[in-house]
C-alpha positions as CSV (number, residue, x, y, z in Angstrom):
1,X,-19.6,128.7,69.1
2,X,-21.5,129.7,66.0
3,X,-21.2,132.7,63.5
4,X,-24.3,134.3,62.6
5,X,-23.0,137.2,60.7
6,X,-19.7,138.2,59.5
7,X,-18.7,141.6,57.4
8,X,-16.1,141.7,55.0
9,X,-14.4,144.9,53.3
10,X,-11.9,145.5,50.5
11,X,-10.7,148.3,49.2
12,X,-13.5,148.1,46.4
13,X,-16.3,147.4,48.3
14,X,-17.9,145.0,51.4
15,X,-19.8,141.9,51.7
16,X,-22.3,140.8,54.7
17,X,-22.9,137.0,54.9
18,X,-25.7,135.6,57.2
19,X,-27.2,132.7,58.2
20,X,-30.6,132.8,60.7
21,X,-30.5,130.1,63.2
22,X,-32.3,127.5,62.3
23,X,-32.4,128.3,58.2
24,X,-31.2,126.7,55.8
25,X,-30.5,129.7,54.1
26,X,-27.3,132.0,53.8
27,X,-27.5,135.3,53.0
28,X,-24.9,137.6,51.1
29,X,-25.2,141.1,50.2
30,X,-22.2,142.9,48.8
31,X,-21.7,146.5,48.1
32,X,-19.4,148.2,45.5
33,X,-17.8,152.1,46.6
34,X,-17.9,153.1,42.3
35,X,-20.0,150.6,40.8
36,X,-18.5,151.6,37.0
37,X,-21.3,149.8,34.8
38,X,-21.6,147.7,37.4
39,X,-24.7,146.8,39.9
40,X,-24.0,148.6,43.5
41,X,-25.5,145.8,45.4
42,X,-26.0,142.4,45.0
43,X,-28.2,140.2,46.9
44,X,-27.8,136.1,47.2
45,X,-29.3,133.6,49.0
46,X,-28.3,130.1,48.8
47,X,-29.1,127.2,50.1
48,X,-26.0,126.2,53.0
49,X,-25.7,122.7,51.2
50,X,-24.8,123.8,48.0
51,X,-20.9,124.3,48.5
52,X,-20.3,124.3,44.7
53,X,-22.4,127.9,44.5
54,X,-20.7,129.5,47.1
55,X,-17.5,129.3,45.0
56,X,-18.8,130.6,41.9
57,X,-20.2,133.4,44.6
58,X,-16.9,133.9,46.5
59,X,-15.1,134.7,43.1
60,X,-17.6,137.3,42.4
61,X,-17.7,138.8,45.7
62,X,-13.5,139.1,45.7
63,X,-13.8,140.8,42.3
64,X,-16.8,143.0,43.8
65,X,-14.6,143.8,47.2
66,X,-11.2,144.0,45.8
67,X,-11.5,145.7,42.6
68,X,-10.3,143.1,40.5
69,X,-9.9,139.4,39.2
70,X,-7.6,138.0,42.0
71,X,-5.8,134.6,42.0
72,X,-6.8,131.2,43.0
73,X,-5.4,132.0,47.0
74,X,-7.6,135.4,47.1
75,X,-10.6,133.7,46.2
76,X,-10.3,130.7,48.7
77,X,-9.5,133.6,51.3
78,X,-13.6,134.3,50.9
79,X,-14.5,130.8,49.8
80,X,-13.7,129.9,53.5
81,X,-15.3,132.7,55.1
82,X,-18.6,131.8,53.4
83,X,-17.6,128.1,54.5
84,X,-18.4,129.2,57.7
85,X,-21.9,129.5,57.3
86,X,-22.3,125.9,55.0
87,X,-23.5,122.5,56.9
């Protein structure tokens, strides 16, 4: 089995991650409900081999979907999900 695409949502905001078969490329878009200075949406797209980017993205997509700064657990909660899409 292989996932191709998985949504997440938060009570701030929602994320889509993606990977095309065959690319070495993930996609991430997140969305923020009330932006508040902030940009709406944010687009990434990373190569799936760089595992130490997709941290630094997963703690700004769990601020961007949960409203907040959230502890070392929350983030790892999406750190994993983008895992999912890594080689």
């Amino acid at each position: 089995m292989k996932v191709k695409r998985i949504e997440l949502e938060g009570r701030a905001g929602r994320v889509a991650i993606e990977r095309e078969t065959g690319s070495y490329a993930i996609r991430i878009d997140s969305i923020v409900r009330d932006p508040k200075g902030e940009k709406a949406w944010m687009t990434w797209k990373v190569n799936a081999r760089a595992t130490g980017e997709l941290f630094k993205i997963a703690q700004i997509i769990q601020r961007r979907c949960d409203g907040g700064r959230g502890t070392n657990s929350d983030i790892d909660d999406y750190y994993r999900e983008l895992q999912r899409f890594a080689d």
